[in-house]
N, C-alpha and C positions, 0 to 999 in steps of 0.2 A: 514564373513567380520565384524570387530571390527571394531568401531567409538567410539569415548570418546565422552562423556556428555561435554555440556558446562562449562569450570569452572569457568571462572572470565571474561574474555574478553566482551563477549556480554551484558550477566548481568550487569555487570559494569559499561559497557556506555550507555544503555539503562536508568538502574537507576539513574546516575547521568544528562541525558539528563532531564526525570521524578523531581527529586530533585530541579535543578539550574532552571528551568523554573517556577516551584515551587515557588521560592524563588524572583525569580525575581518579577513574576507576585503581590507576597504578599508586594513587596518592594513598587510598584509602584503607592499603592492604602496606603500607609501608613498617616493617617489624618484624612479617610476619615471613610465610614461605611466598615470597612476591616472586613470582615466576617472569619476566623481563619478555622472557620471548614470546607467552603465551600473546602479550599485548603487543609485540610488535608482530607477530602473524596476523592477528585479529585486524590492528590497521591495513597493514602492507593489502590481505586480502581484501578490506574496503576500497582503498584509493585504488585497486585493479579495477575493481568492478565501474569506480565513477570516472578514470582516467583514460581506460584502456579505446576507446570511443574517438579521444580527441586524438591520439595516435594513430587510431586508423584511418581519420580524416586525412592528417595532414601528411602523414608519411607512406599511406598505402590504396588511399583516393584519389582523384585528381580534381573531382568538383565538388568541394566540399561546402561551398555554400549552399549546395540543395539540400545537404544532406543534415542542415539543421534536426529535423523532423525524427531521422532513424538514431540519435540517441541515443535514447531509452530503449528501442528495441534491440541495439547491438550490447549493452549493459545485460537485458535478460538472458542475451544469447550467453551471456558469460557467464551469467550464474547457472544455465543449465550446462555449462561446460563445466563447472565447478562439482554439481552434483554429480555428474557424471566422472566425476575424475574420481569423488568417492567411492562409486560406486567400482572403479577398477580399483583402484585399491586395495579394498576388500577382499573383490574376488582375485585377484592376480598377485597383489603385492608388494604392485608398481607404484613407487610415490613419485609422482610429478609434481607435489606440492610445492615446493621451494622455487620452480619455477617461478609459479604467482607471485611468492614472499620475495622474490630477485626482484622479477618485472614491475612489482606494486610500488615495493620504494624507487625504482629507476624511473617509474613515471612521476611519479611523488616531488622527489628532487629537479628532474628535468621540468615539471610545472612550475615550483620556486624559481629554481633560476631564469626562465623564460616570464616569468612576471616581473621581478625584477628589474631585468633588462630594461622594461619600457615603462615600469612603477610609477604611479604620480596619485600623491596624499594628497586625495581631495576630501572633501567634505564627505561623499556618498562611499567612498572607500574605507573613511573610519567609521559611516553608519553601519555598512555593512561587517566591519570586522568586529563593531562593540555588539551588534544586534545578535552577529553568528555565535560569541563567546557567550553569552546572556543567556540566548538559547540551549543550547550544549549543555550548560552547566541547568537549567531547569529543567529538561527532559531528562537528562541521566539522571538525577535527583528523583525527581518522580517515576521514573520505572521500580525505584528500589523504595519510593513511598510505602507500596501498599503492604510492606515486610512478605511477600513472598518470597522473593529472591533476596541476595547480600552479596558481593563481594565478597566478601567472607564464610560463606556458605558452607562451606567444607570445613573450617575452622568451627565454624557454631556446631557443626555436626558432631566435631569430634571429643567435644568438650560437652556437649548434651545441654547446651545454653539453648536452643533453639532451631526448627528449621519447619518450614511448612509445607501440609501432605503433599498442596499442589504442584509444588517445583518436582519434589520429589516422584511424583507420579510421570507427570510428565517426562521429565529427565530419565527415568529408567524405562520409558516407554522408547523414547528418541534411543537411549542405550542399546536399549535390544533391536531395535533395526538395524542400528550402526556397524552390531556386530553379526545379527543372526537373516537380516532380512525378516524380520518378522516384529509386528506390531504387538506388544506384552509386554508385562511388567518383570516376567522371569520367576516374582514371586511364586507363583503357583504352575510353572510348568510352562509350556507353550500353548496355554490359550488366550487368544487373542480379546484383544480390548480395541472397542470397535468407538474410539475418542478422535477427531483431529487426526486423522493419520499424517496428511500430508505435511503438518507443522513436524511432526515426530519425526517423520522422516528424514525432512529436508534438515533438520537440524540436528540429526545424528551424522548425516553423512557432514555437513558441513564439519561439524566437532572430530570426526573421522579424519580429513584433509588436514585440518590444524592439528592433530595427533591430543586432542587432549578429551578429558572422559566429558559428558553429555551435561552432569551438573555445576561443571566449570563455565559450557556452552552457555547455559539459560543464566548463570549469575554473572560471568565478565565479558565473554565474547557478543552475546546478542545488541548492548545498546551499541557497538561498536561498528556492527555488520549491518543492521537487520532495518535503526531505526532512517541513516541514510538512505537507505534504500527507498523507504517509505516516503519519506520527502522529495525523492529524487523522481518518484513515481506519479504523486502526490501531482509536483508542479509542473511538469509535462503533460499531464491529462488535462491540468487546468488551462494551460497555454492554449493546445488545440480547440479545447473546447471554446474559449475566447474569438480562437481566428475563424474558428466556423460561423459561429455567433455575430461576429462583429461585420461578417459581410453581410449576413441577412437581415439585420437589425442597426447597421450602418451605426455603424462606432469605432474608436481607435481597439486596436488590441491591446490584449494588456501583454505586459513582457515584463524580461528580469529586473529590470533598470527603471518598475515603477516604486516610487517611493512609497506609495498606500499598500503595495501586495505585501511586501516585507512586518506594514503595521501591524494591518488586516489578520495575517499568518501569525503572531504572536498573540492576539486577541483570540483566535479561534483556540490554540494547540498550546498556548504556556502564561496564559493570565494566570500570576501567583495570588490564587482567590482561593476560599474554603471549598472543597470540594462537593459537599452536601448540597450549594445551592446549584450543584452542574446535574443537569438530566445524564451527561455519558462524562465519568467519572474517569479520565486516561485511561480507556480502555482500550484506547487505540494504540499504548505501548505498555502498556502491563500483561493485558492479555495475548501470547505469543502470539498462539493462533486468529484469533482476531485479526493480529495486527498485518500478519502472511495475505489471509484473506482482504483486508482491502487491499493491499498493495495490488494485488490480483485484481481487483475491484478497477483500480485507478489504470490499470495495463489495458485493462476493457475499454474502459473510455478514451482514453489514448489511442487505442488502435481503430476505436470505431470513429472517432473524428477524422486520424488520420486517411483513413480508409477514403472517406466524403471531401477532405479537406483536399485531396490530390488527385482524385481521377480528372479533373481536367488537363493535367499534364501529363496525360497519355494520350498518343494518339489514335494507336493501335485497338479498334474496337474489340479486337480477340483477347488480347493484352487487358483491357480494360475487366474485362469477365473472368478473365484467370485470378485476373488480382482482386477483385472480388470473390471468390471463392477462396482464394487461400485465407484476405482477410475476415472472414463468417469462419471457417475451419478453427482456425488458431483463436477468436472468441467464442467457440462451441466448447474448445478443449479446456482454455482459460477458466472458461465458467465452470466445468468439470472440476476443476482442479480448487476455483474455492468453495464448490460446495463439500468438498473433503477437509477443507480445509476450517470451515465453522460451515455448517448444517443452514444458518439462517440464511446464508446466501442461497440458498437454490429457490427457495421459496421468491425471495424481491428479484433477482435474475430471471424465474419463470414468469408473472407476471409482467414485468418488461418487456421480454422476450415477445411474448404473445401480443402485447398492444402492438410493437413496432413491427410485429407479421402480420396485424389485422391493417394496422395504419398505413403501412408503404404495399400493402396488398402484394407482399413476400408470396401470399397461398395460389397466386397466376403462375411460378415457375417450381417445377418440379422439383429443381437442386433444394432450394427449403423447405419445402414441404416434408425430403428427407431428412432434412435435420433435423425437423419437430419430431417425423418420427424417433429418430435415435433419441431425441431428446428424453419423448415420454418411455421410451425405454428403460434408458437411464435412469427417471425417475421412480421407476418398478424398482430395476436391480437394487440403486442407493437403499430404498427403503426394506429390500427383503436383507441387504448384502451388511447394511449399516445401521437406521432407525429402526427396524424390528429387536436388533440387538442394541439397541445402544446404555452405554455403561457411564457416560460421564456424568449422569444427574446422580448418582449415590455418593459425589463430593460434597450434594450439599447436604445430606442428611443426616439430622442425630436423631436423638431418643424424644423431639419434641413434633418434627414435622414427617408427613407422612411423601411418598412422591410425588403425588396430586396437588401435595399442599405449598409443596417446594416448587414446582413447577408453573402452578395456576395462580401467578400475582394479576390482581384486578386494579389497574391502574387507575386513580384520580382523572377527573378531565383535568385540574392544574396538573398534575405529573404528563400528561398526554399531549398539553400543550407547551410543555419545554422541552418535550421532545420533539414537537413540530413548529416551535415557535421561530426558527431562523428558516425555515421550508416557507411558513404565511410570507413571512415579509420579504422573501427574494419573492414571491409571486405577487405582491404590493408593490413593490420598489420596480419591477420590470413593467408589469401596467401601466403606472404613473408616468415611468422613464418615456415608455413608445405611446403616452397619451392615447390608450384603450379608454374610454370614457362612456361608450355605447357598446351596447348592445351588437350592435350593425358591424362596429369596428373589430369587435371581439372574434366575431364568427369569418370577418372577409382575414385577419390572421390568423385564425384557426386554419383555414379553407387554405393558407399559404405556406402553414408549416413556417411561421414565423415566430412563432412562442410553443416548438416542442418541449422546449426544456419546462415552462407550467405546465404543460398537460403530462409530463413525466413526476414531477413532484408531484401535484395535484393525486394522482393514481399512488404514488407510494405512500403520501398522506392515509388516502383510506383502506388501503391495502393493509398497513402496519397497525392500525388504528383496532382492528378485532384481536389483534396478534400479544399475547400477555407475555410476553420474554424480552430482555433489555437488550440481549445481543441481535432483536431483529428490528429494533426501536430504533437504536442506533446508526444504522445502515444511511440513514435518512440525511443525519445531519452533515453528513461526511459528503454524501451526494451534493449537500445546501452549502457546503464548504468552498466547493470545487466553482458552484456557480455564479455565488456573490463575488469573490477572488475575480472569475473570470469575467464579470460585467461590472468589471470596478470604472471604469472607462465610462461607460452608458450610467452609471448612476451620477458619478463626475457631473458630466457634459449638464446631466440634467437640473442638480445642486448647483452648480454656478448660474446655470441661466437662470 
């Protein structure tokens, strides 16, 4: 099976998502103490993490058409090469950072000039460069909507015009790791604030590497770093999950070069609409941690299509079981790491978890039966180690609402249904699509594992439906994101006919 390397498409709006947010961000502080390098570190470390991939294809690979698929995976490897570099650092002293800020713009420029070289203004080339700039500039806009963060942050502080608790909390939590390894606010000593550790973390040590303090991180460097990423996560998960789909369900796949995914993707993530009539309010880039946690989300789904999408091209039956167990390993740890990352996820990941161990009848071989047990292990420790103490619900309370009363919203069935209203109609539109019309029909694709993806909605549907909290509401639509995108193709075929 041949897959082409990425050529221009992803790259290209990723970058310039990277760039115009860039720029923006440098606009908006122009007068003031504009720090120049802060934002060419911020970039340079972006275009490493999206470029560094195509570099290894071409100049350190030799068959790089297979290696479409490992992408994204060799991107991760780079940002825990990133954290990790923080983390020496710290402890050593050693800055290897300038490395990346060298390598970042050498790839950078080396990508201009090699597009260049073979350039041609077509029509799908200005769509893409007017769609990426449009984009950019409405997502960086909107992170700084909800006035938690500014550009200006450190100026509003020091002038006492304004700043809010949440940046603030956060930012000295990420602080205090960056410097002490330890999760706190500093205020009150060293004890620990048991919030998101993994956002605090990772984004202390990131603001660590770039050499600048924590509340700089969360108001200039994050949409620069954090929100590419997301997208870059985002549309690889959707891909795979397309090509898995598309053979069992006999459709085109969908890829970068379709002109609906591009639409599609501005409808879901930057319709400039009032935000009061949206059930998930860009929570998917205001909220850090949230935002950590899907991408973590979308890495799952990616590796686990991947996973299914290529064991036929092994041949090696021992090989084949290796690589199955790394890929469950590194989606055990994954999942670990966003239930640290927002709490709501371990909750929709267990339930998952356990359908696809009752469903593919996982409980016949040993090797996962350990891993449920670690799991529910795990599930002990988080709750005696984190949820027994947990401290981020006293953000939302004043002198009116009690915990219970903060915490126990009883949703509408209309609020319940806009939050499952794109979950119903991908499970509509894919019925209609493969003409499920019977009863008979329903059950012989059941019986085929032809429509896992409804019987996976369907179950988060009722799953989240008892669940009174927006960030585990949420989870849902981002899932319904991924799969309309990726059965754009199968919806196509069946609207024309």
């Amino acid at each position: 099976m041949q897959r082409k390397i990425v050529d221009n498409q992803i790259d290209f709006f990723l970058i310039l998502i990277t760039t115009f947010s860039a720029i923006i961000i440098y606009l908006s502080r122009i007068g003031l103490d504009n720090n120049i390098m802060i934002i060419l570190k911020s970039i340079s470390l972006s275009y490493f993490i999206i470029l560094f991939p195509n570099f290894l294809f071409i100049y350190l690979l030799k068959n790089k058409q297979k290696l479409f698929f490992a992408k994204p995976f060799f991107s991760f490897l780079i940002i825990l090469l990133l954290i990790l570099s923080g983390i020496i650092k710290n402890i050593t002293g050693i800055d290897i950072s300038y490395i990346y800020f060298i390598f970042g713009l050498y790839l950078f420029f080396s990508y201009i000039l090699s597009k260049l070289s073979y350039l041609k203004i077509t029509k799908q080339f200005l769509f893409i460069s007017f769609f990426s700039i449009c984009f950019s500039i409405f997502i960086t806009s909107v992170y700084y909507s909800s006035h938690y963060v500014h550009p200006l942050m450190i100026e509003k502080i020091i002038n006492g015009s304004w700043a809010h608790r949440d940046t603030l909390y956060h930012a000295s939590i990420a602080g205090m790791f960056k410097t002490y390894f330890f999760t706190s606010t500093g205020l009150d000593g060293f004890v620990p604030h048991h919030y998101h550790s993994l956002s605090h973390s990772i984004f202390g040590l990131l603001s660590l590497l770039i050499n600048i303090n924590t509340l700089d991180f969360y108001s200039i460097t994050y949409p620069i770093i954090i929100t590419p990423i997301f997208f870059m996560f985002f549309l690889f998960a959707t891909f795979e999950l397309s090509h898995f789909f598309s053979k069992i369900n006999n459709f085109k796949v969908v890829d970068e070069y379709n002109f609906f995914l591009w639409i599609i993707i501005y409808i879901f993530f930057a319709l400039p609409i009032n935000i009061d009539y949206l059930p998930e309010r860009y929570q998917y880039i205001q909220s850090q941690s949230y935002a950590l946690a899907l991408i973590i989300l979308f890495l799952i789904i990616y590796l686990f299509f991947i996973n299914i999408n290529y064991q036929s091209l092994i041949n090696n039956l021992k090989l084949k079981k290796i690589s199955s167990y790394l890929f469950s390993i590194s989606i055990f740890l994954l999942s670990i790491c966003a239930s640290y990352s927002k709490v709501s996820f371990l909750y929709v990941l267990t339930i998952l978890g356990l359908y696809l161990f009752i469903r593919f009848k996982l409980y016949m071989q040993l090797y996962y039966l350990f891993l449920l047990f670690f799991w529910g292990v795990f599930i002990i420790f988080l709750y005696f180690d984190l949820l027994s103490l947990f401290d981020g619900r006293d953000i939302y309370l004043n002198q009116t609402y009690s915990i219970d009363q903060a915490y126990n919203y009883h949703y509408s069935l209309k609020e319940e249904f806009f939050f499952s209203y794109l979950s119903i109609l991908f499970i509509v539109l894919k019925l209609i699509s493969l003409k499920i019309f019977s009863f008979e029909s329903f059950i012989y694709n059941l019986k085929n594992k032809k429509i896992l993806d409804i019987e996976l909605l369907f179950l988060i549907i009722i799953a989240l439906y008892f669940i009174p909290f927006q960030y585990f509401k949420g989870i849902q639509l981002y899932v319904s994101y991924i799969l309309i995108i990726g059965h754009l193709n199968l919806f196509r075929e069946f609207i024309y006919k």
